[in-house]
C-alpha positions as CSV (number, residue, x, y, z in Angstrom):
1,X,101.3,84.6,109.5
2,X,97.8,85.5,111.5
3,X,96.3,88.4,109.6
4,X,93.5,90.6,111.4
5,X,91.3,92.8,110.1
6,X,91.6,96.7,112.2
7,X,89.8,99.8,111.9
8,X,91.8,103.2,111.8
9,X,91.0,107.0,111.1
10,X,93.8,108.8,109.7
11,X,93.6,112.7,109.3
12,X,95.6,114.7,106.9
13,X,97.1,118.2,106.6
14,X,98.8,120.5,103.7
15,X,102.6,120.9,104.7
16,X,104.3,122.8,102.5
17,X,101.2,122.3,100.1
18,X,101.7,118.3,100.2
19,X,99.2,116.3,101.6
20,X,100.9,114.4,104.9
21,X,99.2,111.9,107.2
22,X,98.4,113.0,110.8
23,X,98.3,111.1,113.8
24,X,96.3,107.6,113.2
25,X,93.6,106.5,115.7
26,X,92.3,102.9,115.9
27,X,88.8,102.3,116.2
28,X,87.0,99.2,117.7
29,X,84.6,98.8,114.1
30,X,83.6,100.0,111.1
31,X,80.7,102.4,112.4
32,X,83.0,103.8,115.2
33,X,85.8,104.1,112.8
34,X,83.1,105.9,110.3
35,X,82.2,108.4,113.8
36,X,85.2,109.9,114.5
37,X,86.2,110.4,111.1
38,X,83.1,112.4,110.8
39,X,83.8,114.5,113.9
40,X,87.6,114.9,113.0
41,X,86.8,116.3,109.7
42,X,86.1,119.9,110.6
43,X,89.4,120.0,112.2
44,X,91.7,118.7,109.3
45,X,91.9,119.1,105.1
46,X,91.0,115.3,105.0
47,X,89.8,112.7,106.8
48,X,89.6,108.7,106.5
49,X,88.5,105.7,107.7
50,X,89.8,102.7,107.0
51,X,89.9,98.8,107.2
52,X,93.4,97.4,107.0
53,X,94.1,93.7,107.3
54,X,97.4,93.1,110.4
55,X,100.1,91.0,110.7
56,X,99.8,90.0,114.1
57,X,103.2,88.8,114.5
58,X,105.4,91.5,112.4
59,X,102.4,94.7,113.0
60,X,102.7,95.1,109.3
61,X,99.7,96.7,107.5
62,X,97.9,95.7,104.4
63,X,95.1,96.0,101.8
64,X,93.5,98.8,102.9
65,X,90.0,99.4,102.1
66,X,88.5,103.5,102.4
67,X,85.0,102.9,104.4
68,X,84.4,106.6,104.2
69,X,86.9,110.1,103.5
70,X,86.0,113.9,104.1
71,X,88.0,116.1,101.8
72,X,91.3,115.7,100.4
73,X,93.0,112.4,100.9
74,X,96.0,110.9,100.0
75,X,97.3,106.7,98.8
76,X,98.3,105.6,101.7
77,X,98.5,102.0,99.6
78,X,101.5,103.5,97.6
């Protein structure tokens, strides 16, 4: 198992007055990953970047790590 750390942005919307994930965007670091969440947030209810530890072989994602969130988020660790 090769474990790699990535960078994502996930935004989130209200459906049916849930929370739900949007679509996620990889970034290349932390401050890039930090940048677009900023200039997604005016867009969505929430915003964050994260830093998530990949299993290269399987694609599985885990332990991840909020570097920064604009309004509501949800667990995505649940």
């Amino acid at each position: 198992m090769s474990l790699s750390e990535k960078f994502i942005v996930l935004p989130f919307k209200k459906v049916r007055g849930n929370l739900a994930p949007g679509e996620m965007r990889q970034a290349s670091n932390s401050a890039a990953a930090e940048r677009i969440a900023a200039a997604m947030s005016s867009r969505f209810v929430g915003v964050a970047a994260y830093s998530v530890l990949v299993d290269m072989e399987s694609g599985d994602m885990s332990s991840p790590r909020v570097l920064c969130q604009f309004g509501e988020i949800a667990d995505i660790a649940a």
